[in-house]
PDB file of N, CA, C, O and CB in Angstrom:
ATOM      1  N   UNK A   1       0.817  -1.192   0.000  1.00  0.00           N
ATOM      2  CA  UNK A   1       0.000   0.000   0.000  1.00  0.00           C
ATOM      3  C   UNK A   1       0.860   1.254   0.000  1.00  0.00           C
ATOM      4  O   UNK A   1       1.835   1.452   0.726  1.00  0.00           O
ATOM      5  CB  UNK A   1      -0.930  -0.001   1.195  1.00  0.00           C
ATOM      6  N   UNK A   2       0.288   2.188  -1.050  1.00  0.00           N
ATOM      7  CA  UNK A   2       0.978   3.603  -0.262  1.00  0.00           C
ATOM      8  C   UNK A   2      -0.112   4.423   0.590  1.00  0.00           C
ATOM      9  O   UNK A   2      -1.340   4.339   0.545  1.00  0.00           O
ATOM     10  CB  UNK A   2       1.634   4.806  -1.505  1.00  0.00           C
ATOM     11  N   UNK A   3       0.746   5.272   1.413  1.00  0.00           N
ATOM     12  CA  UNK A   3      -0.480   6.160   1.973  1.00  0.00           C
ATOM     13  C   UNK A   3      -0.933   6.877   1.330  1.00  0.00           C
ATOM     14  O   UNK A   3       0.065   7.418   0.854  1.00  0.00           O
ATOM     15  CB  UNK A   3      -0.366   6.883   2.915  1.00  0.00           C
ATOM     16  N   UNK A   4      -1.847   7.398   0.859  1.00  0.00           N
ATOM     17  CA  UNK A   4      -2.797   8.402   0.752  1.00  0.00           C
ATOM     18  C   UNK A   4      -1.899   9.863   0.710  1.00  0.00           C
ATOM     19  O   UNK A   4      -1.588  10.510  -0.290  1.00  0.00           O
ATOM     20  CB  UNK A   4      -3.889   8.263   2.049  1.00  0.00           C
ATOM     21  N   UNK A   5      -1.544  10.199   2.371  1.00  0.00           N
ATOM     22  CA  UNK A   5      -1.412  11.505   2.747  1.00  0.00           C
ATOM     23  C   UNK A   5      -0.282  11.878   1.544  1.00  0.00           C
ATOM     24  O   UNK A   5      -0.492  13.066   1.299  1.00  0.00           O
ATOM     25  CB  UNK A   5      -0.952  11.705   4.441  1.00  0.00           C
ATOM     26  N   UNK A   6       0.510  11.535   0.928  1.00  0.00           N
ATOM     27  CA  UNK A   6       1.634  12.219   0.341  1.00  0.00           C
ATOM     28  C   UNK A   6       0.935  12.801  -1.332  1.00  0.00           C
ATOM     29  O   UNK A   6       1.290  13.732  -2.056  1.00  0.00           O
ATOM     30  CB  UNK A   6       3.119  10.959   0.252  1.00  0.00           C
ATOM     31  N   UNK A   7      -0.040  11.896  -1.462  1.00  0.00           N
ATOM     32  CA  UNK A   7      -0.978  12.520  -2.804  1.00  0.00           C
ATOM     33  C   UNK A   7      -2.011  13.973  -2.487  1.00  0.00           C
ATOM     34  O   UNK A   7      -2.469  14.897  -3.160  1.00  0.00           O
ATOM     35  CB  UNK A   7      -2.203  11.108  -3.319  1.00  0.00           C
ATOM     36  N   UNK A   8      -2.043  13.553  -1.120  1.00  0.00           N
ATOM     37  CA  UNK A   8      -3.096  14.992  -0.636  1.00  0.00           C
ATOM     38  C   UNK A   8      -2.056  16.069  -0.511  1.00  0.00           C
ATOM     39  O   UNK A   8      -2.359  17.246  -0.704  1.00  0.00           O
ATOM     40  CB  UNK A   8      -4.057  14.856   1.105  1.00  0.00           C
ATOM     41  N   UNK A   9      -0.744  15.670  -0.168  1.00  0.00           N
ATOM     42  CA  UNK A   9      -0.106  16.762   0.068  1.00  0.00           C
ATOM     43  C   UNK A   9       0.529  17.513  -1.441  1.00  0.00           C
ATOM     44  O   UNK A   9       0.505  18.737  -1.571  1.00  0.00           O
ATOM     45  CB  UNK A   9       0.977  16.326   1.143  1.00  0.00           C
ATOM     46  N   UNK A  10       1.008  16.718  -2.374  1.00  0.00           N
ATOM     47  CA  UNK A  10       1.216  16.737  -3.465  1.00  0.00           C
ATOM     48  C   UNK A  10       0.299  17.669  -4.137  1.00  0.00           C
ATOM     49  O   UNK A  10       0.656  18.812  -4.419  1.00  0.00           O
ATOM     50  CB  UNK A  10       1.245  15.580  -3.845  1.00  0.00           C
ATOM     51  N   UNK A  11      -1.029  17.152  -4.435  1.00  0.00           N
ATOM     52  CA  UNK A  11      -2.600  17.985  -4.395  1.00  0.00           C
ATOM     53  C   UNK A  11      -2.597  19.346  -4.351  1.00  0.00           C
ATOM     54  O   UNK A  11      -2.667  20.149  -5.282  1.00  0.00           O
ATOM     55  CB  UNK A  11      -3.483  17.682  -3.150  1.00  0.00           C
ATOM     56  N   UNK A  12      -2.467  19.616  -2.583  1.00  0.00           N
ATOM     57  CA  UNK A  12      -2.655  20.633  -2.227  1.00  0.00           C
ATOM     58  C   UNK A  12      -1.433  21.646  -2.691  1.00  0.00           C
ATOM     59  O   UNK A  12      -1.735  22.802  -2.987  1.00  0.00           O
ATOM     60  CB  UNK A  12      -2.937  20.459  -0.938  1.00  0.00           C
ATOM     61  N   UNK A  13       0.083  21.173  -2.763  1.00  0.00           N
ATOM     62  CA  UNK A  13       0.818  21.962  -3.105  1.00  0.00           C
ATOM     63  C   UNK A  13       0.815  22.491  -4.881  1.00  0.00           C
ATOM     64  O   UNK A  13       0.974  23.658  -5.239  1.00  0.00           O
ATOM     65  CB  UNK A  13       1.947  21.362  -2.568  1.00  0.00           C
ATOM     66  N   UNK A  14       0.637  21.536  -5.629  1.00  0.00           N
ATOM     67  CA  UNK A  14      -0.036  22.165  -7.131  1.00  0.00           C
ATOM     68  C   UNK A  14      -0.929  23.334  -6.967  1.00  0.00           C
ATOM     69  O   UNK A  14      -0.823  24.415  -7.546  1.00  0.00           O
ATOM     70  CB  UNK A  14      -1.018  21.044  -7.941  1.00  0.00           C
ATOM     71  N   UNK A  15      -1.782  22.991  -6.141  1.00  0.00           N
ATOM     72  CA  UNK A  15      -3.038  24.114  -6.081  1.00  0.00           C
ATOM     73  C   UNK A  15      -2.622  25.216  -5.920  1.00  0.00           C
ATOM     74  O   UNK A  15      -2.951  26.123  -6.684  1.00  0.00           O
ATOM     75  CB  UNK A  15      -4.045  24.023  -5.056  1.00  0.00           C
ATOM     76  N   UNK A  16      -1.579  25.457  -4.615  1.00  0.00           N
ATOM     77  CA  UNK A  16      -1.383  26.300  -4.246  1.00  0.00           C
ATOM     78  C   UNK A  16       0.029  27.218  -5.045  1.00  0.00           C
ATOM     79  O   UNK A  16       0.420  28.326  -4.681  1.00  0.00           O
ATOM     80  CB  UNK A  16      -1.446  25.887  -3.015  1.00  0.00           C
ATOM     81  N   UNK A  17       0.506  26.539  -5.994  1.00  0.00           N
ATOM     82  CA  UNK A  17       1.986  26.898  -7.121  1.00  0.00           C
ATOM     83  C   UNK A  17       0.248  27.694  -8.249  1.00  0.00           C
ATOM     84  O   UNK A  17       0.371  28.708  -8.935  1.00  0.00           O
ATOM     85  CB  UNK A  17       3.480  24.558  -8.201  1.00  0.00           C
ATOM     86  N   UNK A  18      -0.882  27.047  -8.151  1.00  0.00           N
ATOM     87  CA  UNK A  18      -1.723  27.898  -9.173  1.00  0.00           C
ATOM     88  C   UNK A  18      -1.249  26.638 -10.524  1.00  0.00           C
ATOM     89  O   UNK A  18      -1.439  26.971 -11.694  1.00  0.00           O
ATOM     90  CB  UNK A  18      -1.037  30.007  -9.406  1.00  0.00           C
ATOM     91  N   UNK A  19      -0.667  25.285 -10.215  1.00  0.00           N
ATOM     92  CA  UNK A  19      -0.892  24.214 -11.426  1.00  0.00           C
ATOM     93  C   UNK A  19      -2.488  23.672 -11.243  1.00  0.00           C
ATOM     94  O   UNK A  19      -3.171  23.708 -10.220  1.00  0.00           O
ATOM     95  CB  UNK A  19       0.340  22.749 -11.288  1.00  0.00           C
ATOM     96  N   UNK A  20      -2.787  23.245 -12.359  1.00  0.00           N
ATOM     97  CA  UNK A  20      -4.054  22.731 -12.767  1.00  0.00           C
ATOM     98  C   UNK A  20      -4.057  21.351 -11.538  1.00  0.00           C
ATOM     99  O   UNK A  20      -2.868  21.065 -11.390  1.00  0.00           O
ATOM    100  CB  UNK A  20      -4.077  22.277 -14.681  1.00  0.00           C
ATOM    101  N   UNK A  21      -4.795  20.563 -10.771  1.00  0.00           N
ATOM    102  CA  UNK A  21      -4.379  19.008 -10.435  1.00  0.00           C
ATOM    103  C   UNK A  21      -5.914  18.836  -9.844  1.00  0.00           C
ATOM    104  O   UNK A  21      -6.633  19.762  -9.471  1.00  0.00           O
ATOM    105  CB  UNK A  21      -2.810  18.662  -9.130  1.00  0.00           C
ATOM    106  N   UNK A  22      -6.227  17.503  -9.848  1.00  0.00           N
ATOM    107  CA  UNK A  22      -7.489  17.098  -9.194  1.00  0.00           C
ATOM    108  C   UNK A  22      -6.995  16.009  -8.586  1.00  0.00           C
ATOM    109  O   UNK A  22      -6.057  15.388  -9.086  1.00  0.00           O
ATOM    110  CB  UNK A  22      -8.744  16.822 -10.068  1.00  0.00           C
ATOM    111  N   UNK A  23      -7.536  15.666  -7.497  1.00  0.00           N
ATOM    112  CA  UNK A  23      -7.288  14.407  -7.027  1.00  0.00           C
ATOM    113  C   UNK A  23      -8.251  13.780  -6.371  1.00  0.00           C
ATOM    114  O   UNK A  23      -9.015  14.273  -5.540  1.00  0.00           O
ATOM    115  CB  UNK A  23      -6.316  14.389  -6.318  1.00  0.00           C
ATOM    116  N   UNK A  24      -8.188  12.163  -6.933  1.00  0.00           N
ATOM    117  CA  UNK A  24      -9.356  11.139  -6.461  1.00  0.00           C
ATOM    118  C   UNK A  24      -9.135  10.411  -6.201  1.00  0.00           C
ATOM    119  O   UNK A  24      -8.353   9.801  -6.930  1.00  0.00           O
ATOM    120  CB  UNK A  24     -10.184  10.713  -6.960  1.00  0.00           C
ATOM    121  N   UNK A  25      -9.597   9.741  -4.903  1.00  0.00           N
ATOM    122  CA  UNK A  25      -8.639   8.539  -3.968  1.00  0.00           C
ATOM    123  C   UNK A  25      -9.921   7.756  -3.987  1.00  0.00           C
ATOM    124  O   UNK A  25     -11.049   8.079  -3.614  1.00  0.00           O
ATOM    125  CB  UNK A  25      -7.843   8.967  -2.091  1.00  0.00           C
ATOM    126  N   UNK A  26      -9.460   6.630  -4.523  1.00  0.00           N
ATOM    127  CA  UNK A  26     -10.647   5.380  -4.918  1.00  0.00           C
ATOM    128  C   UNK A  26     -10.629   4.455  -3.313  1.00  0.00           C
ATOM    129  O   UNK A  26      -9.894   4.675  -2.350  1.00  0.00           O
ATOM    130  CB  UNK A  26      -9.947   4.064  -6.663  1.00  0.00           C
ATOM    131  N   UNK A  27     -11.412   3.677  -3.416  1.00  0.00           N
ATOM    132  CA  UNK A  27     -11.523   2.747  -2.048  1.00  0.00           C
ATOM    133  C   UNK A  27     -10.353   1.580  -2.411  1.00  0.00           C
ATOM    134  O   UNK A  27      -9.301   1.182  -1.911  1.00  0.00           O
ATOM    135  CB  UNK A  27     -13.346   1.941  -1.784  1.00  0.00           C
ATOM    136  N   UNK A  28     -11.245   1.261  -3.668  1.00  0.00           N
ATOM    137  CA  UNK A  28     -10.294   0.154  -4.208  1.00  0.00           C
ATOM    138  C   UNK A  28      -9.359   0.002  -5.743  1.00  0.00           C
ATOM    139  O   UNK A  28      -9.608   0.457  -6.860  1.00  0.00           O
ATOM    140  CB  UNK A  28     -11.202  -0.949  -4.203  1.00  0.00           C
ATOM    141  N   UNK A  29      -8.413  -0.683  -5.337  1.00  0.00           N
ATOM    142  CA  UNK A  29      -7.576  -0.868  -7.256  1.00  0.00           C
ATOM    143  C   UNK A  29      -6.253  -0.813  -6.847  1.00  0.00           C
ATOM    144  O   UNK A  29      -5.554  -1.524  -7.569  1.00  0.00           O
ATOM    145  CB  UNK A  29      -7.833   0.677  -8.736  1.00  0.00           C
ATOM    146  N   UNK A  30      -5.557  -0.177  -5.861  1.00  0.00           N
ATOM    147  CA  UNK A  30      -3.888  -0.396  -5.649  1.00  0.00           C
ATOM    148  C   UNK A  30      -3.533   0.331  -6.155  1.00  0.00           C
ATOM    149  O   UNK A  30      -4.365   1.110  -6.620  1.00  0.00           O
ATOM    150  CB  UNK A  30      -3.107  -1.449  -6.007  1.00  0.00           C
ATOM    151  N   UNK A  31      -2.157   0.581  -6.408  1.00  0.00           N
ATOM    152  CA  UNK A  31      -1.124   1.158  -6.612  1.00  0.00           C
ATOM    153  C   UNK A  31      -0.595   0.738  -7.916  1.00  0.00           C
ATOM    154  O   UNK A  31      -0.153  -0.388  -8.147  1.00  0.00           O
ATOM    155  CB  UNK A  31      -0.335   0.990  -5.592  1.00  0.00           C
ATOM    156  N   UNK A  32      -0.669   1.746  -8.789  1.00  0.00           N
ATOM    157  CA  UNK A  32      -0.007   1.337 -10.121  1.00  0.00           C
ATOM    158  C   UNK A  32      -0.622   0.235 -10.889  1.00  0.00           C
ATOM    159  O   UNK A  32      -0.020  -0.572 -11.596  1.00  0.00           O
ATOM    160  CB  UNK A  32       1.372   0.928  -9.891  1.00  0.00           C
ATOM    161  N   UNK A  33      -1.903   0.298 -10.663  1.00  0.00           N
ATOM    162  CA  UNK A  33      -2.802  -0.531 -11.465  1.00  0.00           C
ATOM    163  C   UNK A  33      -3.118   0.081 -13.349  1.00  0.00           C
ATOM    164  O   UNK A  33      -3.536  -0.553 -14.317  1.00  0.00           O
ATOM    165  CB  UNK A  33      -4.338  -0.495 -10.429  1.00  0.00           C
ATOM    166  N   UNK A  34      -2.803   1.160 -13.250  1.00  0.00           N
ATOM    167  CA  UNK A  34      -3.176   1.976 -14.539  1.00  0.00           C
ATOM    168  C   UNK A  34      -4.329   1.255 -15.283  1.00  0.00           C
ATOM    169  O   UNK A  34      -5.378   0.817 -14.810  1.00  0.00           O
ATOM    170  CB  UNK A  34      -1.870   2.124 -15.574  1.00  0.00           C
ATOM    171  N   UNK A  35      -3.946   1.241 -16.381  1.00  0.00           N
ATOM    172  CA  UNK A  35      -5.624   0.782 -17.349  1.00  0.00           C
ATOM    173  C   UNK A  35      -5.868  -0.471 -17.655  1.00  0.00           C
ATOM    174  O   UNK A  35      -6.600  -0.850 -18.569  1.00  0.00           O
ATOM    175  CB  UNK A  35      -5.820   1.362 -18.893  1.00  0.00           C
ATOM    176  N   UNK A  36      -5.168  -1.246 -16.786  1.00  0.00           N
ATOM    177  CA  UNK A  36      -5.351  -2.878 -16.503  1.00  0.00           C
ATOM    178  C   UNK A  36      -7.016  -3.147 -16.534  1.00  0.00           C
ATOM    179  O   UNK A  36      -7.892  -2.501 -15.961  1.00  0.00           O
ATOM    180  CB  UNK A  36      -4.628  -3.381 -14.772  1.00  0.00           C
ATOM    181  N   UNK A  37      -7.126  -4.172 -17.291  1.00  0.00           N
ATOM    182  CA  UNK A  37      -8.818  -4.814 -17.020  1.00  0.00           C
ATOM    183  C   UNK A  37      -8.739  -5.696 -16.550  1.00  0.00           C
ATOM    184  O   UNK A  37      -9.709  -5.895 -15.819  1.00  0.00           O
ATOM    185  CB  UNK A  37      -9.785  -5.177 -18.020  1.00  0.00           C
ATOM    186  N   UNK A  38      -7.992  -6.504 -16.548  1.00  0.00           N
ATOM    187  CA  UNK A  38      -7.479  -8.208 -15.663  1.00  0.00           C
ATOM    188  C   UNK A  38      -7.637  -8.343 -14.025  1.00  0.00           C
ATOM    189  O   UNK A  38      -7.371  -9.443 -13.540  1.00  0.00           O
ATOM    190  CB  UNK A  38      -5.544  -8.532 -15.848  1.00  0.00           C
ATOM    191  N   UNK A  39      -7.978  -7.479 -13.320  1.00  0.00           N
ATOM    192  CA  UNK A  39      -7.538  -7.747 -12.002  1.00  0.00           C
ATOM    193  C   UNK A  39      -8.899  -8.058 -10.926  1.00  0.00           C
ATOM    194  O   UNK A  39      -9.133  -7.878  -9.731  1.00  0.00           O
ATOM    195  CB  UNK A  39      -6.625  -6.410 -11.543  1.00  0.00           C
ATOM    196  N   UNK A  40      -9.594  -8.609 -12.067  1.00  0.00           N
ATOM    197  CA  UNK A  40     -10.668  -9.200 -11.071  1.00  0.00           C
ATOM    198  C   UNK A  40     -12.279  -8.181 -10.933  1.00  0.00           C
ATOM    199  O   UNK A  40     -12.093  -6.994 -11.201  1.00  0.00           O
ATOM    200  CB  UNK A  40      -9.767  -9.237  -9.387  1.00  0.00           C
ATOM    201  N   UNK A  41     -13.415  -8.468 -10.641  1.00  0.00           N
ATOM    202  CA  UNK A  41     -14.561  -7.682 -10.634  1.00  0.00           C
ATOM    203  C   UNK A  41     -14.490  -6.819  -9.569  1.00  0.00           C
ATOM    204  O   UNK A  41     -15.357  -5.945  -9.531  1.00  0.00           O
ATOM    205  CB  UNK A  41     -15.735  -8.414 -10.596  1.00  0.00           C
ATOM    206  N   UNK A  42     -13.661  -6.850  -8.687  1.00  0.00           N
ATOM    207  CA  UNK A  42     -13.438  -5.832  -7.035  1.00  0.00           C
ATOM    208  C   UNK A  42     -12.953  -4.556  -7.542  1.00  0.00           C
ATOM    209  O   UNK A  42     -13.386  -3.596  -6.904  1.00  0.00           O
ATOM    210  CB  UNK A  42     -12.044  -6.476  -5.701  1.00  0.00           C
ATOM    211  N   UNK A  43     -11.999  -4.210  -8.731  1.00  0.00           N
ATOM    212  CA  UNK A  43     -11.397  -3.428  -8.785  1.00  0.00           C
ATOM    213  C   UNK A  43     -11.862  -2.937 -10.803  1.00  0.00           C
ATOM    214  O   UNK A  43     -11.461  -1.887 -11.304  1.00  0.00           O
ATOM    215  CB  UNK A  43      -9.901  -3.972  -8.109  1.00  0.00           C
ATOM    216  N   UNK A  44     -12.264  -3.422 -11.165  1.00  0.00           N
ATOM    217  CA  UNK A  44     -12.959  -3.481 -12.570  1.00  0.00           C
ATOM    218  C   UNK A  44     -13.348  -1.843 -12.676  1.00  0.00           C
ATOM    219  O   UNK A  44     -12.718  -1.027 -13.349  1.00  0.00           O
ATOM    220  CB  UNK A  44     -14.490  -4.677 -12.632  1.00  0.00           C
ATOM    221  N   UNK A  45     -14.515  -1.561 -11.867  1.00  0.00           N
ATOM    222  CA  UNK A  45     -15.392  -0.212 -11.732  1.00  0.00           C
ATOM    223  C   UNK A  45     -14.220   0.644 -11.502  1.00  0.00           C
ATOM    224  O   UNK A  45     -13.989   1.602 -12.239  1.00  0.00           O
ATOM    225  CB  UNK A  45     -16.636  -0.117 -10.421  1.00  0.00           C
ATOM    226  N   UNK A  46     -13.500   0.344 -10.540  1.00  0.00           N
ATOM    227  CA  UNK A  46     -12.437   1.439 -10.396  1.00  0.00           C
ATOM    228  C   UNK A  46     -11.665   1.707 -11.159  1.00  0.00           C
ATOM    229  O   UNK A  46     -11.414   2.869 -10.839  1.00  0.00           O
ATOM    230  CB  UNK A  46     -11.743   1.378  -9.574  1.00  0.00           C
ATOM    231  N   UNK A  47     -10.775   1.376 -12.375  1.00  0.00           N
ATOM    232  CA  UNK A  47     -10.124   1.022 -13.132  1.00  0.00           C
ATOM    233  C   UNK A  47     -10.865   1.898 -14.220  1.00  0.00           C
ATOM    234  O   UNK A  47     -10.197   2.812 -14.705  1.00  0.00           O
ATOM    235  CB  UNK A  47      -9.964  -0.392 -13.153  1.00  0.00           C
ATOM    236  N   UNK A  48     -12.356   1.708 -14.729  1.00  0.00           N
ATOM    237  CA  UNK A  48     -13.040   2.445 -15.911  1.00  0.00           C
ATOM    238  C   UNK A  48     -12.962   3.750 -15.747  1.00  0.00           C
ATOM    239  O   UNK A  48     -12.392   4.514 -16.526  1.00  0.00           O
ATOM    240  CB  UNK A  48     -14.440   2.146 -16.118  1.00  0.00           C
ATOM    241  N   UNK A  49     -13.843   4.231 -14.171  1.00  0.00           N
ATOM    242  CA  UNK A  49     -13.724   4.993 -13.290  1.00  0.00           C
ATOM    243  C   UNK A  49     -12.429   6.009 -13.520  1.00  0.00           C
ATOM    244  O   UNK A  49     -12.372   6.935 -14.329  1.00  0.00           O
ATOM    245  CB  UNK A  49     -13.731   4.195 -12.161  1.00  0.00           C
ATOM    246  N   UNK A  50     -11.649   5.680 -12.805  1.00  0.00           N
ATOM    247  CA  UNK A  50     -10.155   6.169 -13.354  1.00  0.00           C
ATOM    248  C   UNK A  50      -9.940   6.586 -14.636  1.00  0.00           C
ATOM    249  O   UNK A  50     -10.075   7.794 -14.832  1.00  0.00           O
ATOM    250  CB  UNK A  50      -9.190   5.174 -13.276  1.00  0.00           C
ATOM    251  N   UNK A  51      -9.559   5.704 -15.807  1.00  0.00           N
ATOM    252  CA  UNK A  51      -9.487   5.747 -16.901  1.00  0.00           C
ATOM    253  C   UNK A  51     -10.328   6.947 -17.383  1.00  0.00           C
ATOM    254  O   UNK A  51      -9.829   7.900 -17.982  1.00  0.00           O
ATOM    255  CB  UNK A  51      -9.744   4.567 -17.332  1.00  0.00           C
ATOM    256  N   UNK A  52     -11.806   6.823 -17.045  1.00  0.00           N
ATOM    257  CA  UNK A  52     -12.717   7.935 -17.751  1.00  0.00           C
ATOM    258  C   UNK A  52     -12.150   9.479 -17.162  1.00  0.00           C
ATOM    259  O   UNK A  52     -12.125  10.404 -17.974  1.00  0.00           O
ATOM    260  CB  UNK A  52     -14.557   7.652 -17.285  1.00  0.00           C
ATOM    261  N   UNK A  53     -11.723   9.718 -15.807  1.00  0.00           N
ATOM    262  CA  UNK A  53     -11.615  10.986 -15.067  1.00  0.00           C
ATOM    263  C   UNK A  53     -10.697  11.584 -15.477  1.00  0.00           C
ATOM    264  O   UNK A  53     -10.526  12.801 -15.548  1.00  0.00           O
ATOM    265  CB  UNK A  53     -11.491  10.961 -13.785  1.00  0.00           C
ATOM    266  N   UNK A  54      -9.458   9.975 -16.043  1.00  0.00           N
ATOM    267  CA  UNK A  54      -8.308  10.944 -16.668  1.00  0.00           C
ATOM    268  C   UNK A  54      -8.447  11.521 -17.934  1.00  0.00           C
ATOM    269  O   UNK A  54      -7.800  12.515 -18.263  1.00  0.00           O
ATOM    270  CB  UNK A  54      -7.075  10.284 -16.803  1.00  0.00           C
ATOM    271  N   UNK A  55      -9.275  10.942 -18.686  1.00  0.00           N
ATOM    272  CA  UNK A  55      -9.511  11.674 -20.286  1.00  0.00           C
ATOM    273  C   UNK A  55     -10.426  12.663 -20.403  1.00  0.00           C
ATOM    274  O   UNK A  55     -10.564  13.083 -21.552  1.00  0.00           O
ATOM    275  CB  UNK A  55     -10.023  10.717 -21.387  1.00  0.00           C
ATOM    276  N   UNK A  56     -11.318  13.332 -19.287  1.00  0.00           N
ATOM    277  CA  UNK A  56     -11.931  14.072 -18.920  1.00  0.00           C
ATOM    278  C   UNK A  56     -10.919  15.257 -18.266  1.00  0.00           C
ATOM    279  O   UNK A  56     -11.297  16.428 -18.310  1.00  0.00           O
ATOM    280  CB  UNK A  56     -12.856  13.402 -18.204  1.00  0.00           C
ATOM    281  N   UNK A  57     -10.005  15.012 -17.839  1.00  0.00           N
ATOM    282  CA  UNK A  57      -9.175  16.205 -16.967  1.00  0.00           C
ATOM    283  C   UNK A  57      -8.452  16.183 -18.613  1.00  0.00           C
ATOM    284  O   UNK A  57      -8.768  17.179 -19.264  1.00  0.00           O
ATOM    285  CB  UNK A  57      -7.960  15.729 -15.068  1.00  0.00           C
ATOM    286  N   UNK A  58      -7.672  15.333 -19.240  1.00  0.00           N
ATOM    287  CA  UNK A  58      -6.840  15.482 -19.895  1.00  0.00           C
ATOM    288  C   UNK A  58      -7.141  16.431 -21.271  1.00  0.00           C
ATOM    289  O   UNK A  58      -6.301  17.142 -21.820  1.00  0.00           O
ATOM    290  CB  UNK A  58      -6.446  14.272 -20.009  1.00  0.00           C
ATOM    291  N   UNK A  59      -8.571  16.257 -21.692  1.00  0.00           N
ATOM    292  CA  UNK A  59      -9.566  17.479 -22.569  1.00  0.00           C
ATOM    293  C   UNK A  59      -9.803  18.745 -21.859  1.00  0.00           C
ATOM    294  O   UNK A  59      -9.843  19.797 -22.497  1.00  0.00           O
ATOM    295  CB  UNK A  59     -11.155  16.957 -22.887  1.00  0.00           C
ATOM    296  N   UNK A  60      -9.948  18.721 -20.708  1.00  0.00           N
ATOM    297  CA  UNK A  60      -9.674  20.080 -19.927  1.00  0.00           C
ATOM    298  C   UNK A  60      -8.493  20.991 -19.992  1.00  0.00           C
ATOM    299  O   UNK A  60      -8.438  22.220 -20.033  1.00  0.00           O
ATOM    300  CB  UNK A  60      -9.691  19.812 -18.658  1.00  0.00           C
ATOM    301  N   UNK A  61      -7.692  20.202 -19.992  1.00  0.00           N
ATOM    302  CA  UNK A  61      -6.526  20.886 -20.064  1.00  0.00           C
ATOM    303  C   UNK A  61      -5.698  20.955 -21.515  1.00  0.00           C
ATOM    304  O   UNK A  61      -4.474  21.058 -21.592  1.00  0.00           O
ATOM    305  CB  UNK A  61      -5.737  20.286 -19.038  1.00  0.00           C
ATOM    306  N   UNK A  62      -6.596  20.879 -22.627  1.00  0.00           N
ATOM    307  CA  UNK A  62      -6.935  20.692 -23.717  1.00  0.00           C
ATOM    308  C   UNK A  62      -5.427  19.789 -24.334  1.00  0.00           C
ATOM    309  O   UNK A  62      -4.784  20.163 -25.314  1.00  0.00           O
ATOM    310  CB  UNK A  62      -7.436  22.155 -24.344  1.00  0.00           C
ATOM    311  N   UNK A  63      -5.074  18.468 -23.432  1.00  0.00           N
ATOM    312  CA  UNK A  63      -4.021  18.244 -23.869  1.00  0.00           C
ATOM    313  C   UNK A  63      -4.582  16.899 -25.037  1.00  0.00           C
ATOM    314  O   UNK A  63      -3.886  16.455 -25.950  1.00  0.00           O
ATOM    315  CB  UNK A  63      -2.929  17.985 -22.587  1.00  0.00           C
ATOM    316  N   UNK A  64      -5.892  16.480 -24.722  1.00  0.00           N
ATOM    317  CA  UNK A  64      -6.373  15.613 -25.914  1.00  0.00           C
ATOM    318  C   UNK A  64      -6.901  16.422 -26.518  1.00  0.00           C
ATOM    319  O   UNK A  64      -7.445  16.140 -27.586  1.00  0.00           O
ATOM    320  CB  UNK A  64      -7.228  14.485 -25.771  1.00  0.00           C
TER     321      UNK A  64
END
């Protein structure tokens, strides 16, 4: 596992430099799972989930 707190802190310090960042801490899926579909129905939703939020931020920031 990693903790959490070093992404909130990460987070908050973008925000506050005035960089673009969102951050969403899922229940479930691990660490460095990226756009894997293989890892079972527990972590499936999270994984799409993910996937969709990043191509949604990534048109925001009109980099698609």
């Amino acid at each position: 596992r990693v903790p959490y707190q070093g992404s909130v802190n990460l987070h908050n310090t973008l925000k506050k430099l005035g960089v673009s960042s969102e951050l969403h801490i899922y229940e479930k899926g691990g660490h460095g799972f990226a756009l894997e579909q293989n890892r079972g129905d527990a972590v499936k939703q999270t994984v799409e989930d993910w996937s969709q939020a990043l191509l949604v931020w990534l048109k925001k920031q009109e980099i698609l």
